[in-house]
N, C-alpha and C positions, 0 to 999 in steps of 0.2 A: 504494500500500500504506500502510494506519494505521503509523503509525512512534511515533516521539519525537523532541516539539519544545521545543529549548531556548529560555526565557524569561529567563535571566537570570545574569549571571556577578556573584558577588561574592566576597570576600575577607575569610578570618582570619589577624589579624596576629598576630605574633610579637613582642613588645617586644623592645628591647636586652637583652643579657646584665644583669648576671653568668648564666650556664649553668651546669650541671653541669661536670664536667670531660670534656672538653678543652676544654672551650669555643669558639670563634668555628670552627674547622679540625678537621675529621674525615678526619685521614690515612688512608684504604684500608689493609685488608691486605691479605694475599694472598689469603685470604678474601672478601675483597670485590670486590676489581679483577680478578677475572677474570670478572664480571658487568659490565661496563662496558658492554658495547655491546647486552645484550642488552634489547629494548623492557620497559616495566613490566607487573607483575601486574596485573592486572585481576579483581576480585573484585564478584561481587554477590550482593546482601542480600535476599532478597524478603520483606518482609513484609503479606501479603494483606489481613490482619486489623490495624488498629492502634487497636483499641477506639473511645473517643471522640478520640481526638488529631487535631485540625485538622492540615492542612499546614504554615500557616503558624506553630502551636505545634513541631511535631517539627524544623521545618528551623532557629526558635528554638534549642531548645534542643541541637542538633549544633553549633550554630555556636558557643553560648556554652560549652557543656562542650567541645569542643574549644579552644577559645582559653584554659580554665583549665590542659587537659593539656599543651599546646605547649611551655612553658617547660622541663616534666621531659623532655619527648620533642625538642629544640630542631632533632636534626639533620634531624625531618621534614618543618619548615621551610625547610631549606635547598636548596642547586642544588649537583649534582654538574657540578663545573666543572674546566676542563684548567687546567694549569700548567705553562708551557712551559718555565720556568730550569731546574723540577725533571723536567720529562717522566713528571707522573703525574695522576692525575685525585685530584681530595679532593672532600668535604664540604663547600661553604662555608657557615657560619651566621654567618658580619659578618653590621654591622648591612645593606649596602647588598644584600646579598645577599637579608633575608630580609623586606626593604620591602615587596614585596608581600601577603606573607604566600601562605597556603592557598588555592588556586581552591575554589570552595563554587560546582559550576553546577546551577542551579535548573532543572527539564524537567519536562513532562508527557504525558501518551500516553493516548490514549482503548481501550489495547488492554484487556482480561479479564485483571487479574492475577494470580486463582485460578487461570486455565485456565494460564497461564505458569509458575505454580509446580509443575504437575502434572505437564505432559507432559515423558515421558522424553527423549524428542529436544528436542533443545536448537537452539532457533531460533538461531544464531549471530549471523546479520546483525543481529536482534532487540537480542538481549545483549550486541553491540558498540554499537548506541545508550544503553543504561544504565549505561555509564560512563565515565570521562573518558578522552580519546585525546591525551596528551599525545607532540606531533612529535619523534624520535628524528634529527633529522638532523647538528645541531652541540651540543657543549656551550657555554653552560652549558644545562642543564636542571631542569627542577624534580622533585624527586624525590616529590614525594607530591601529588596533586588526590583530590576529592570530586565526587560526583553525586547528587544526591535528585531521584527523579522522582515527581510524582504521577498515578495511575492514574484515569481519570472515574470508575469503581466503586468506588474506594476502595481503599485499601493502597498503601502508599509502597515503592519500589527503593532502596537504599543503594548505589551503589557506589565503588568505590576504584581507583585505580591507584598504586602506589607499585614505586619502582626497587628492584630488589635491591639492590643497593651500600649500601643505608640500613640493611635487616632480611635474616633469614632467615625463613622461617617461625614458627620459635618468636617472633623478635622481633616479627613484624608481631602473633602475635597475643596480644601481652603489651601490645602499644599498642591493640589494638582490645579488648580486653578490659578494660583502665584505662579508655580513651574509653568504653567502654559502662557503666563502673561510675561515671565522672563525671558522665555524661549523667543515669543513675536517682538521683543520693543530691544531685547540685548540689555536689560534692567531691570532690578528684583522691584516692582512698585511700592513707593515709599507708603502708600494705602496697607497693604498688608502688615499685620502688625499682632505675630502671630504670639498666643500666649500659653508654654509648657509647664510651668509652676504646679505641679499638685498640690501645694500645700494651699491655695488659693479653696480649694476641698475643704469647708470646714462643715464636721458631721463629730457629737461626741463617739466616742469609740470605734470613730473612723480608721485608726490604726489597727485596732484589734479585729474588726471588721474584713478587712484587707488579708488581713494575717491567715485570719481564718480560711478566709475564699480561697487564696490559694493553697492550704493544706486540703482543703476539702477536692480541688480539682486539680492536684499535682501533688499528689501524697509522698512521692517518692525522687522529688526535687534533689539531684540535678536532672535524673531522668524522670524522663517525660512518658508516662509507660502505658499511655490511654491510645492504643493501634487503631492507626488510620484507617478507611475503608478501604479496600482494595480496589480496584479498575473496574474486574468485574461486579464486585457488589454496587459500586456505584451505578456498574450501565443496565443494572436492573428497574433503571429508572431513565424518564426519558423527558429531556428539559426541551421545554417550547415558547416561543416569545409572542407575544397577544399586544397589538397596538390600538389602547382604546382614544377613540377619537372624543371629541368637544361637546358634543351632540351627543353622544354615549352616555358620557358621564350626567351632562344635565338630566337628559331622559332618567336615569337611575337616583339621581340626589329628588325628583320630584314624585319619583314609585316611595321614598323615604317615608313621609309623611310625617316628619318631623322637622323643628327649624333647624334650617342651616346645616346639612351633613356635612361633613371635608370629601374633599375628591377623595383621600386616604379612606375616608368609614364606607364612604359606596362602594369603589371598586374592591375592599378588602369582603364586606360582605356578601358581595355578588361572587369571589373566590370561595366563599363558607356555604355558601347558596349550591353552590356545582359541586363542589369537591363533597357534598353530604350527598348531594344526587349521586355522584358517580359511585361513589361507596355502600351506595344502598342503604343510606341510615332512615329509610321512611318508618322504618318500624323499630326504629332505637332508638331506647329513650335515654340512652348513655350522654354521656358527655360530648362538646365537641367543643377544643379549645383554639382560640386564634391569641398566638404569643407574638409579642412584637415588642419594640425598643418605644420609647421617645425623652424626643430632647427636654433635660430639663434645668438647661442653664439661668434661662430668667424667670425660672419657678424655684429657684435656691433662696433661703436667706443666711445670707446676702445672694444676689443674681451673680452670675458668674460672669467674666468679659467674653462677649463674644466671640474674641479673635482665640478664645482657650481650645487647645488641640487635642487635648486627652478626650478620653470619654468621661462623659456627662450625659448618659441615657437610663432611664431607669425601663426595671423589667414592667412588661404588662398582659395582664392574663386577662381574656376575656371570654367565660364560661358559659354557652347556651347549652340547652337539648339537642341532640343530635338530630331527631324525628321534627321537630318543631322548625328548623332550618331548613329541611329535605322536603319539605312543604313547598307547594307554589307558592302562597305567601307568605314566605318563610326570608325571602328579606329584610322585609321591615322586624323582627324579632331582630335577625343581626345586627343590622343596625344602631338597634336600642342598645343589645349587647354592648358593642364597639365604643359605643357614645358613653355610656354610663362609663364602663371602664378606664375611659382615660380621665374625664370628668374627676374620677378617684385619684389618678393619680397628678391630675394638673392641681387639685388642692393638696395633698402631701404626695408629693413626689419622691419621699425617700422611706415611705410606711415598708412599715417590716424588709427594710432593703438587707437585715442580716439574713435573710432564710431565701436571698432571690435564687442563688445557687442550689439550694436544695427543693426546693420547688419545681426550679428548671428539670434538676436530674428523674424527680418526680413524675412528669408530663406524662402521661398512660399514650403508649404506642400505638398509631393509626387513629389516634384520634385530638390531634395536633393538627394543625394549618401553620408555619413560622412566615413569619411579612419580617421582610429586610426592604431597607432601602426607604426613599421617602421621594412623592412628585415632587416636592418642592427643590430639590438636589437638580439642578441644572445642566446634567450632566456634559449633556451635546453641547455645553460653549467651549469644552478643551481643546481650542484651539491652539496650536501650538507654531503655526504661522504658514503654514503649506495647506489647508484645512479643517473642515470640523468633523469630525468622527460620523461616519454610515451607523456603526454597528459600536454597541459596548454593551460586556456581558460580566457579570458575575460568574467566572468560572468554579468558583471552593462552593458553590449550591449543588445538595445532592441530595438532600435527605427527603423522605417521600412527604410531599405537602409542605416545601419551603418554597415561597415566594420574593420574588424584588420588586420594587416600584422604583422607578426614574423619569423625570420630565421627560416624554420626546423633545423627538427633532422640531416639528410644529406645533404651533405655540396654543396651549389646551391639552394636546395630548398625554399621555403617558404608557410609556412600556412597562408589561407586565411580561418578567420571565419566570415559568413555573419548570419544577420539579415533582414529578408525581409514578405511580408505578407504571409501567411500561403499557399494560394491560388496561388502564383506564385513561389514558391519557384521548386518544380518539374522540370519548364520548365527551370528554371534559371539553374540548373544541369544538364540537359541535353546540355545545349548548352553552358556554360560557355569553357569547360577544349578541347571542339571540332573545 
């Protein structure tokens, strides 16, 4: 099978400090350490088209606009590393830590990557070739690599893997958004004004909190001993990308029957509405839960700076009947679900945040829906000065009934890529988008 073949590993450094503050040591919070063990994001960029830009001009200029941004962004140079006097995992950006700097691996693939940007089915095996697979077994580890591949027909793949523990979403893409405004102007914009500090985290027993999350999801610290899914386990599921239009969405927020729904509660419930149909929950009265993140910096007290790059998302569980959902009018139920639950958690955003990890581990199997991702993430402006991305995928999605949301391309829409089992994914297409 035509694949992708890597040519060539090099490296952007990271000079010594001074850093921003904190400088050299990125203490976790609780926020963060309970993403310890979990493998990195993996994102890619398709861009089919990149006008006249050579290869060797676009992989230039990533390499040197990111080595301008690095210094403000320091931690994503660093290796999330154990520390046994204190039994927690940090940040390291010393200088010895971040000697190597940035993996930057150069690949090429003779496959069509128009026809890759198009089709809804998401070749996985494919998409794990385009970008970096950095080994989760011991720390320390490196928390951020790059991958530029180029296609025989032209159009270059971007992708990334970066560890949570470094970003949350907002954060990842407030640095790929700076990188792609560094990359077009040849300067890091003096707008960005990005903020690593944990300790800016104020929660009593915040430390112990942390402490805990990660003995609870990395018990055996420096190894990492929770086995990743295998190829084949994963391609026992089969991911698809759903492009809801503008007109969709309204149609759906007015079936609500409630004020004001987010594009987030329609199209998430209208995924809880299918995925109960396809699963046949019309006669189960079990559970059916939708887990999902949200921000909650200017729900802190004190509110958090916006430009902050850690994570700042608290857990959210939102529990209906299964049979009550698998209903025709089985969305507005969701909806109310969706709505109340965050409602909970927009007024205390940090209730019972010691038990988020054990609750998580908790979740009853097959009967989860996970929502990543947010419309409001803009994703299609990473421009990086040759074009703006066809295709961008969450490739680390695998698990059956995990979802992303991203703004599309045009302005209303949004892409929905799903992960579901192989076996039900057909019906789920047919009935979703109707």
């Amino acid at each position: 099978m035509a694949g992708v073949r890597v040519l060539n590993v090099s490296r952007v450094a990271l000079q010594p400090g001074p850093y921003p503050s904190p400088g050299e040591t990125i203490q976790l919070s609780f926020f963060d350490s309970i993403w310890v063990s979990v493998p990195h994001m993996q994102r890619i960029f398709l861009y089919p088209d990149t006008a006249d830009a050579s290869f060797a001009a676009i992989l230039s200029s990533l390499k040197s606009s990111l080595a301008l941004m690095l210094p403000s962004f320091h931690p994503f140079a660093g290796k999330l590393t154990y520390i046994s006097s204190d039994a927690k995992a940090i940040i390291d950006c010393s200088a010895s830590a971040i000697r190597e700097g940035v993996a930057i691996i150069e690949a090429e693939s003779d496959l069509d990557i128009h026809r890759i940007a198009k089709e809804e089915v998401l070749d996985l095996e494919l998409f794990l070739q385009l970008v970096p697979n950095i080994t989760m077994l011991e720390l320390p580890i490196e928390v951020f690599a790059v991958q530029v591949t180029r296609f025989s027909n032209g159009g270059v793949a971007l992708g990334t893997a970066i560890h949570h523990t470094v970003a949350d979403g907002r954060g990842l893409w407030q640095f790929m958004e700076a990188w792609a405004s560094t990359c077009r102007t040849g300067s890091v914009p003096s707008v960005f004004m990005p903020v690593h500090d944990r300790a800016i985290i104020k929660y009593p027993e915040g430390d112990k909190i942390a402490k805990n999350f990660t003995k609870e999801v990395a018990p055996d610290l420096p190894k990492l001993t929770i086995a990743p899914r295998s190829l084949q386990e994963r391609l026992l599921r089969t991911r698809r990308t759903f492009l809801v239009d503008a007109s969709t969405i309204r149609s759906w927020k007015k079936l609500a029957r409630h004020e004001n729904p987010s594009t987030f509660v329609c199209i998430a419930a209208r995924v809880l509405v299918t995925v109960a149909s396809v699963r046949e929950f019309a006669d189960d009265d079990g559970p059916l839960i939708a887990a999902f993140l949200t921000d909650c910096r200017s729900r802190l007290d004190p509110p958090i700076d916006d430009g902050y790059t850690g994570n700042c998302v608290s857990y959210c569980f939102a529990s209906m009947t299964a049979s009550e959902v698998a209903r025709p009018d089985g969305f507005v139920p969701a909806c109310i679900a969706l709505t109340q639950a965050i409602q909970k958690v927009t007024k205390e955003p940090l209730v019972e945040c010691e038990s988020w990890a054990d609750k998580y581990s908790k979740l009853p199997a097959g009967r989860v829906v996970y929502f990543a991702g947010s419309p409001r993430f803009k994703a299609y402006e990473t421009d990086f000065g040759w074009c703006k991305p066809d295709r961008i995928e969450l490739a680390s999605i695998d698990l059956d009934g995990e979802v992303v949301m991203l703004s599309g391309k045009d302005e209303g829409t949004v892409k929905v890529s799903l992960s579901l089992a192989s076996e039900k994914m057909d019906a789920f297409a047919q009935m979703f988008l109707t």
